[in-house]
N, C-alpha and C positions, 0 to 999 in steps of 0.2 A: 622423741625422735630416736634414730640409728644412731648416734655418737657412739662414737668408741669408746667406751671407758677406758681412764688413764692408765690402770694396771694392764690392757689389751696389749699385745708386742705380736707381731708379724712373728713366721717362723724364721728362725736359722738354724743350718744344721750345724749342729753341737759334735756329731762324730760321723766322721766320711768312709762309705765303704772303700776296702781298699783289692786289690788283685787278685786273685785266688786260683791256684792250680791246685786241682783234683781228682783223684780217679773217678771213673764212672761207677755207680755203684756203692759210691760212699756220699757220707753228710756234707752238709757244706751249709756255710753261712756268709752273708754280706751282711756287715752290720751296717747300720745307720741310726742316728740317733737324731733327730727334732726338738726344738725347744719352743714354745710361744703361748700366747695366753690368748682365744681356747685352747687347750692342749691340740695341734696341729694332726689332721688327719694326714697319713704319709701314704703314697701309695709307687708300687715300682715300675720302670717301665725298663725293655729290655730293648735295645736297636729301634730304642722309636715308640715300639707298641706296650700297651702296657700287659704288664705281667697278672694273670689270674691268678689267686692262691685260694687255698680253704675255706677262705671268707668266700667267694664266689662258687665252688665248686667242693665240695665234702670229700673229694674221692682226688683234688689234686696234693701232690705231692714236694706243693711248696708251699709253709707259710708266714703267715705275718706276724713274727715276735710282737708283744705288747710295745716293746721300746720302738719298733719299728722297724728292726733289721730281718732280712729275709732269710728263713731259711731251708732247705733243699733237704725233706728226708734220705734223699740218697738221687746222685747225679743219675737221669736219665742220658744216653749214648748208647746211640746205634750204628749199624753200618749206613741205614738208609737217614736219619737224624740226629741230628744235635740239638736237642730243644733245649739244654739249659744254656748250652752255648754263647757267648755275645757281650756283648756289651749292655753292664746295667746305670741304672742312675735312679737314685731315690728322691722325690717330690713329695716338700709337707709344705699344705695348704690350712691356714684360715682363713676366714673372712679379711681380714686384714693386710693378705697377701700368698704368695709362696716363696720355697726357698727349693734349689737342685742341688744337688748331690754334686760332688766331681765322678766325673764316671770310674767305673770301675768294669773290669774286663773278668771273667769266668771262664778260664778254659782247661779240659778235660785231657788230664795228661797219659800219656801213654797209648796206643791205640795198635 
């Protein structure tokens, strides 16, 4: 059968992204860190939707640290957009369950 094996633990996150003001143009990172047995798949979502990185998309210019925290080659801002703009929260899923992030906000200073 499916039983969980006893060493199996749902995720929690271990380290919360926190606030981040940045200029446009520069690096940035939200960290996040996940803990559980399978090692938890983390994935981020921004205002709701989820966030695409490198893993999805070769040519995006944000991605998926191995520990799981997100990082921004260099902040996108425009006059006509703010895509990196918003409010994030980080989601690690096993089988066994998920755990959410407390949110964290990204906003692009100066303008």
């Amino acid at each position: 059968g499916s039983h969980p094996q006893l060493e199996d633990t749902a995720p929690r996150i271990v380290e919360h992204p926190t606030d981040v003001l940045v200029s446009k143009g520069e690096p940035a990172t939200l960290s996040c860190k996940a803990e559980g047995r399978p090692a938890p798949v983390v994935e981020w979502y921004k205002d709701g939707e989820r966030v695409e990185t490198d893993r999805e998309d070769p040519r995006s210019h944000r991605t998926l640290l191995p520990g799981g925290s997100l990082f921004f080659l260099r902040i996108l801002h425009g006059r006509r957009g703010k895509p990196d703009e918003g409010v994030y929260v980080c989601v690690a899923r096993n089988y066994l369950g998920e755990a959410t992030s407390r949110n964290a906000s990204l906003e692009v200073a100066g303008e």
